[in-house]
C-alpha positions as CSV (number, residue, x, y, z in Angstrom):
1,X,32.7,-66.6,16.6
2,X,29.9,-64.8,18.5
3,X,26.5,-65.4,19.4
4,X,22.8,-63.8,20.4
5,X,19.8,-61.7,19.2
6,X,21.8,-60.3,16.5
7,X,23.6,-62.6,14.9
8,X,20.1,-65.0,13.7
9,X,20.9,-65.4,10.3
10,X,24.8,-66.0,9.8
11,X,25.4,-69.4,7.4
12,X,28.2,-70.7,6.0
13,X,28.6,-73.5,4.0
14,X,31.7,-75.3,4.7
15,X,32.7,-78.0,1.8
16,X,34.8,-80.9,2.1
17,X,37.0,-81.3,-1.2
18,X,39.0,-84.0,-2.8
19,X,38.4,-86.9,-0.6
20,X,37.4,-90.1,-2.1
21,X,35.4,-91.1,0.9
22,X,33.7,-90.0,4.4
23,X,31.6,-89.8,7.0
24,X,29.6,-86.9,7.9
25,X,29.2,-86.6,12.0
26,X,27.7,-82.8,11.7
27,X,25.7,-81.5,14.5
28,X,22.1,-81.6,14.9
29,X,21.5,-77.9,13.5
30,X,23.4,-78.3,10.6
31,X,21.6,-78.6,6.8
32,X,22.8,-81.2,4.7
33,X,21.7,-82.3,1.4
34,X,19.2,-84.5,3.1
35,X,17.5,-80.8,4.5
36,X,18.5,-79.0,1.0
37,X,19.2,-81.2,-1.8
38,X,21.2,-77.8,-3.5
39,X,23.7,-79.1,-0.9
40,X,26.1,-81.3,-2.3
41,X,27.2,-84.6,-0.1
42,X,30.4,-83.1,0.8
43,X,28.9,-80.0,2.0
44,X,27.7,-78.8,5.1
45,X,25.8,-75.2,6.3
46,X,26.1,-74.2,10.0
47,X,24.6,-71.0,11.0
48,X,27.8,-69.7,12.6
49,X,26.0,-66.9,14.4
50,X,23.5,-68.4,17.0
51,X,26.2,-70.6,18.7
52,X,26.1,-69.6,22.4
53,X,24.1,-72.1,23.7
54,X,24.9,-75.7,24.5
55,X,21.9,-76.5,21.7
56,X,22.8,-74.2,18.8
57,X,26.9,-74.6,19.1
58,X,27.3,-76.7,16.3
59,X,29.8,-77.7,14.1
60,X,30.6,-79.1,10.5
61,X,32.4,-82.3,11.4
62,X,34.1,-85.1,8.8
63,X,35.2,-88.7,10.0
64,X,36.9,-91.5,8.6
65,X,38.2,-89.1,5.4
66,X,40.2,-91.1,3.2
67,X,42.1,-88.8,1.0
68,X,42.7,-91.1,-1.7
C-alpha cells in the first residue's frame, strides 16, 4: 500500500462473507454501516490510500468469527 498527497481518495470496501457471527474491531477511520447505512454489517470501507501516518493506517479488522 502507499500513502500521501496523492493518494486522498482510495476506498475499498472489504466484506466479510459466510460467517454466522462476529465482531467488528475496525479502526477509527473506517465507515461502517453505522457512518453509511448502504454498508451492510459485514462490510467495512477503509480508504487504503492515506495510510502513512500512525492516525490514518487503518485497517478492516473481524474478531470472534464463528464460521458456522
Amino acid at each position: 500500500m502507499r500513502g500521501g498527497l496523492g493518494y486522498t481518495d482510495r476506498w475499498t470496501l472489504f466484506e466479510l462473507a459466510g460467517a454466522d457471527s462476529f465482531t467488528n474491531a475496525h479502526t477509527a477511520n473506517t465507515l461502517t454501516t453505522a457512518q453509511v447505512p448502504a454498508i451492510l454489517a459485514n462490510q467495512v470501507a477503509v480508504n487504503t490510500g492515506i495510510n502513512d501516518t500512525s492516525t490514518t493506517g487503518d485497517m478492516a479488522d473481524w474478531e470472534n468469527i464463528d464460521p458456522g
